[in-house]
C-alpha positions in Angstrom: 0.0 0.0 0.0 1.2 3.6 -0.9 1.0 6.6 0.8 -0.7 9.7 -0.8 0.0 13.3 1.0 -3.7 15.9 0.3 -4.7 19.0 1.1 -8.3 19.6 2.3 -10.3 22.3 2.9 -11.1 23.1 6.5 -14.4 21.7 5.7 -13.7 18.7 3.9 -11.6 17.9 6.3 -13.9 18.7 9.1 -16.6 16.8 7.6 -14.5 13.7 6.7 -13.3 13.7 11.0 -17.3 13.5 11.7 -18.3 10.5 8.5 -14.9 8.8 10.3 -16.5 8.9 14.0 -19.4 7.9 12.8 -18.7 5.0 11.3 -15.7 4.0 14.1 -13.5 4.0 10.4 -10.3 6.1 10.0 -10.2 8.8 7.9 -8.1 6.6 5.4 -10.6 4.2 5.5 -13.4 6.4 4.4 -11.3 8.2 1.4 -10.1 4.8 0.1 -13.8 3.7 -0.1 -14.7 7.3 -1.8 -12.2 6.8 -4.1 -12.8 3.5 -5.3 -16.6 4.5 -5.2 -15.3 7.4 -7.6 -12.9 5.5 -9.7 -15.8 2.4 -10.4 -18.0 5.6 -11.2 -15.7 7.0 -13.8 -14.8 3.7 -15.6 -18.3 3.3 -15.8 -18.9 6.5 -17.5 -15.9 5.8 -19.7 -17.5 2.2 -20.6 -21.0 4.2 -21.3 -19.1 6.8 -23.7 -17.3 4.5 -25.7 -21.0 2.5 -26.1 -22.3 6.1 -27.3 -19.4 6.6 -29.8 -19.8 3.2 -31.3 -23.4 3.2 -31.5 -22.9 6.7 -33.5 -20.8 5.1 -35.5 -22.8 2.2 -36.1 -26.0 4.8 -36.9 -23.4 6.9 -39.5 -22.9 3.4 -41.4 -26.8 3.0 -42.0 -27.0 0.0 -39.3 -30.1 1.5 -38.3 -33.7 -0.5 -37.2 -37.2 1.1 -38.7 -39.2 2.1 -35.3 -42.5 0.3 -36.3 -40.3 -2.5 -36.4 -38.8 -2.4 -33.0 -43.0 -1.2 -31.7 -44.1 -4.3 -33.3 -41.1 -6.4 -31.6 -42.5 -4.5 -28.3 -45.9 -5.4 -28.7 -45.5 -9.1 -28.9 -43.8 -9.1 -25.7 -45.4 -11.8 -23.4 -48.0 -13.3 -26.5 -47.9 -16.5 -27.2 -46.1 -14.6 -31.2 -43.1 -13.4 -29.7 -41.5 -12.0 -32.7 -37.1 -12.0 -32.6 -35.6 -8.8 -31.6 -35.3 -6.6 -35.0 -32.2 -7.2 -36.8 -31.5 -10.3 -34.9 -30.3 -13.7 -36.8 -34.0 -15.5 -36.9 
């Protein structure tokens, strides 16, 4: 384990001494957990990005399904003519 020096405001700080006392934690207990909290977050919106730019991509190259076909797919959800997702290998 590494050691990490940081500055915090006066009221960071005196709001982290409270969350710690609270929970009978140390103060380096409770940033670790924020920052891995924070880190899973962030790889999470990095994931959801990276689905956005390929799905743009995938739109720009005409790979595209007609709405009433996706409302009709919808629609037979839970009857007993289930239709495959739209664009899916039948």
């Amino acid at each position: 384990m590494s050691v990490t020096t940081v500055r915090l405001q006066a009221e960071v700080e005196q709001q982290l001494d409270a969350i710690a006392n609270r929970l009978n934690r140390s103060k380096g207990w409770v940033i670790n957990q924020a920052l891995a909290e924070y880190i899973d977050k962030q790889q999470l919106e990095l994931a959801r990005w990276q689905q956005t730019l390929d799905a743009m991509e995938s739109a720009a190259q005409g790979k595209v399904v007609d709405a009433g076909e996706v409302h009709n797919w919808l629609s037979s959800w839970g009857t007993e003519h289930e239709q495959a997702a739209p664009g899916s290998v039948k």
